[in-house]
C-alpha positions, -999 to 999 in steps of 0.1 A, spaced: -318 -589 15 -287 -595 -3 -255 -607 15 -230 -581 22 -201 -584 -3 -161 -585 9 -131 -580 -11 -97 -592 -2 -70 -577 -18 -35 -566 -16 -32 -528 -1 -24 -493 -20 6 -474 -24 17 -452 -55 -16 -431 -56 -34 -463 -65 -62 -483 -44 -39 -510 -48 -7 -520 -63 -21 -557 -77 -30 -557 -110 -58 -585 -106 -71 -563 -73 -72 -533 -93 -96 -551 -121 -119 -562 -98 -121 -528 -74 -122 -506 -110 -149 -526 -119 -169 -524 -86 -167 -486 -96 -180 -487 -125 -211 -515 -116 -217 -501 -86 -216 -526 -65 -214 -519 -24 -179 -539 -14 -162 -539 21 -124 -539 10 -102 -560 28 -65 -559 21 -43 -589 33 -15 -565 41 5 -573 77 -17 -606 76 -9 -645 76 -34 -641 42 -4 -631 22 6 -666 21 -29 -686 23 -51 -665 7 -51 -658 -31 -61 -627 -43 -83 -609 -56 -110 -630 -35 -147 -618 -35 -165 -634 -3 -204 -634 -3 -227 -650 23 -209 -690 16 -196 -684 -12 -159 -674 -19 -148 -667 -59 -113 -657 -73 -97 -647 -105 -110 -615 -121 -129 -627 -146 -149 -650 -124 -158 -622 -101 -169 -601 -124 -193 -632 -136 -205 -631 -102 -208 -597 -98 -234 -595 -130 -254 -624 -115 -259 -605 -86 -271 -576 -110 -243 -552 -111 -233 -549 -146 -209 -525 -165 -218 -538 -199 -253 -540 -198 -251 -507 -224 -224 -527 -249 -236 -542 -279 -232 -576 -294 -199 -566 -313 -184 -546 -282 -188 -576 -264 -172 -594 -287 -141 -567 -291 -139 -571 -252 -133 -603 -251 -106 -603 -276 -86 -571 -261 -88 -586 -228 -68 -617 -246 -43 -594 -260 -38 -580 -227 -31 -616 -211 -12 -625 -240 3 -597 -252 10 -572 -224 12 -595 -189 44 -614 -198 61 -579 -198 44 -565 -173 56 -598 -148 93 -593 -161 90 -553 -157 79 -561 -117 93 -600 -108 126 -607 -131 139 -573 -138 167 -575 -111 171 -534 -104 134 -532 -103 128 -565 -78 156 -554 -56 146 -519 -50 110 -517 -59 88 -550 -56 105 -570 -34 111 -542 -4 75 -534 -14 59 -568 -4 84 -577 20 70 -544 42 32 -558 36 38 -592 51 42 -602 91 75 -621 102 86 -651 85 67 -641 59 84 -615 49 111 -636 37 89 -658 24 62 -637 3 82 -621 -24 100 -649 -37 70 -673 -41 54 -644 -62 86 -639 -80 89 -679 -86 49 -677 -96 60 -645 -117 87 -660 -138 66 -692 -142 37 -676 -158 60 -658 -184 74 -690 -198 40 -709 -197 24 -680 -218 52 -675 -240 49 -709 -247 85 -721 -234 100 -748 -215 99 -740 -177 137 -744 -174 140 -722 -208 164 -693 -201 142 -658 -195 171 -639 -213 162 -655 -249 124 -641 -249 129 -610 -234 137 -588 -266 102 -608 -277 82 -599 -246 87 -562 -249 82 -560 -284 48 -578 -281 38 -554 -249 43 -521 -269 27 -533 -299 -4 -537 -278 2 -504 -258 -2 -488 -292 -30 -507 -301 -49 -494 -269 -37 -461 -276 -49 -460 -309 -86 -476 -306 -92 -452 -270 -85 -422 -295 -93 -392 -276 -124 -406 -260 -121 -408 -224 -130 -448 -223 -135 -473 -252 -172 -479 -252 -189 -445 -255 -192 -422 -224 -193 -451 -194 -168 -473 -184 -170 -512 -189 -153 -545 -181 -126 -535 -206 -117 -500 -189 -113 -521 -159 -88 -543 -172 -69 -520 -196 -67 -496 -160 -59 -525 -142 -29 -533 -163 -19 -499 -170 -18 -480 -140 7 -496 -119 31 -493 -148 21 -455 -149 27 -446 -110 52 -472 -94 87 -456 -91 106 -477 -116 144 -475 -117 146 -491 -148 118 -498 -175 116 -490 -211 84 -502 -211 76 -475 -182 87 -454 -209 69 -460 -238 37 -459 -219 45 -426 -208 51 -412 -246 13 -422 -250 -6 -394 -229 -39 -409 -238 -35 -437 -222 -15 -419 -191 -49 -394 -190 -69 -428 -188 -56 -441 -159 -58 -406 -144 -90 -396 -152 -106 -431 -132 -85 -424 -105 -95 -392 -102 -133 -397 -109 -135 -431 -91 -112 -432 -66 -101 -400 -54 -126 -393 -23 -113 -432 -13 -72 -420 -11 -84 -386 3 -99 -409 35 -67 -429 33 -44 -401 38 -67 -383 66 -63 -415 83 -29 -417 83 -28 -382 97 -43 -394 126 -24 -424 129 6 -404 128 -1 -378 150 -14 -404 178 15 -420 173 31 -385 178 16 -382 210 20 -415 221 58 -413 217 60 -377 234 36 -395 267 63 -419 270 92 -401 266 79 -381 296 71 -409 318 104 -423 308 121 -387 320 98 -384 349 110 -418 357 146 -413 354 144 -380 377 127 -402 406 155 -429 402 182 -398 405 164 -380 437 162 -415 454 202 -425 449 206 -385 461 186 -388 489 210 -395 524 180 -418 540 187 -442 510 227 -444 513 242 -473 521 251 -470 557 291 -482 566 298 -498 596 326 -482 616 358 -502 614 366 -520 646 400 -514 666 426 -539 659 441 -556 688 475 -535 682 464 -505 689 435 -517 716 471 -527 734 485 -493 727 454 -476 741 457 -493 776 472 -473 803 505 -491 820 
């Protein structure tokens, strides 16, 4: 019998599974394989910090990154791309380096640098999914990490200033936004009628951009003016994922109203407290009792009969 698979992985919000671009990969993918995961997110856990995600945990064995997961995942005989021929595999392989090369920088920059976007978006976002201190903590290692990763893979100096390649890194992420948009056509994913590795990273990529409330992102925008690629992440959300947030939001209609209940039980023992307290400082068997004053010795003299 094989050994029950878990995934760690940050949380959802935004409509989607989960907000992490390398979490949203893998789980797609899981999808599309079917492969039976227990999904674990690290949110409100010390794992924020010492754990890095995506993380696949099977029997001993623990494996990270996307692309080594989905290697394990097709040892272990789930396989999206078992249909895909020689050249599709090959065409995967080099749109998933576009993607890394072509679209990540931005997408980084768009989530990590961007200062309107970090202040009110990520940052509050990650801040509220991490316990104390680690909310301090959290979003400014992944911003550091963020910012690191752009230089490295635009090929600059660590200490090279972020404002000289931005105009570069944008340019580069729409040109490969309209390459995706043109070879997905009108087809609903880019090898024939299933979905393979390549819908999983393409969706992975994509749909935070297309559901996180952005204050400011051109490149939010663009993606937007290409509805074919909007439908995309759409339509797997809705086919794969939809009975998933449908469980999510019953269950936080039950956390809420418990919590509703919870709050209206102790405000009622709190009044029925109070009321006690009141009836016992009313009550004349509990008030303090005051000694009579004794006579003074001037008027004990003017009391006594001459």
């Amino acid at each position: 019998m094989a050994a029950a698979m878990e995934l760690r992985c940050w949380g959802g919000d935004w409509g989607l599974p989960s907000v992490h671009t390398e979490s949203l990969i893998v789980l797609a993918y899981t999808k599309f394989s079917g492969a039976k995961v227990a999904v674990s997110p690290i949110d409100w856990t010390w794992k924020t910090i010492t754990v890095t995600v995506p993380e696949l945990l099977c029997g001993d064995t623990a494996v990270q990154e996307p692309t080594q997961i989905l290697n394990f995942l097709r040892k272990q005989r789930f396989n999206a791309d078992y249909e895909l021929t020689a050249r599709q595999g090959a065409d995967t392989m080099a749109y998933i380096a576009l993607l890394e090369e072509k679209l990540r920088p931005a997408l980084l920059h768009t989530f990590w640098v961007d200062a309107e976007n970090y202040s009110n978006l990520t940052r509050p976002w990650f801040a509220s999914r991490s316990p104390f201190p680690l909310n301090f903590l959290v979003p400014g290692r992944l911003a550091s990490g963020a910012l690191s990763r752009i230089l490295l893979t635009t090929g600059e100096a660590p200490l090279h200033r972020i404002s000289e390649v931005e105009g570069k890194i944008y340019s580069d992420a729409k040109e490969c936004l309209n390459l995706l948009s043109y070879r997905l056509g009108t087809a609903n994913f880019f090898f024939g009628n299933s979905p393979s590795s390549l819908d999983a990273f393409v969706f992975g990529f994509l749909a935070p951009l297309h559901k996180a409330s952005l204050p400011s992102s051109p490149l939010q925008s663009h993606l937007r003016q290409l509805d074919n690629l909007t439908g995309f992440c759409d339509n797997i959300l809705a086919v794969y994922f939809s009975s998933d947030h449908l469980c999510k939001i019953a269950a936080q209609e039950t956390m809420d109203a418990n919590l509703q209940k919870l709050t209206q039980l102790v405000n009622k023992e709190s009044n029925l407290i109070e009321k006690m307290d009141d009836n016992l400082r009313s009550s004349p068997q509990h008030k303090p009792h005051r000694p009579e004053p004794k006579p003074s010795l001037s008027s004990a003299k003017s009391s006594t009969p001459a």
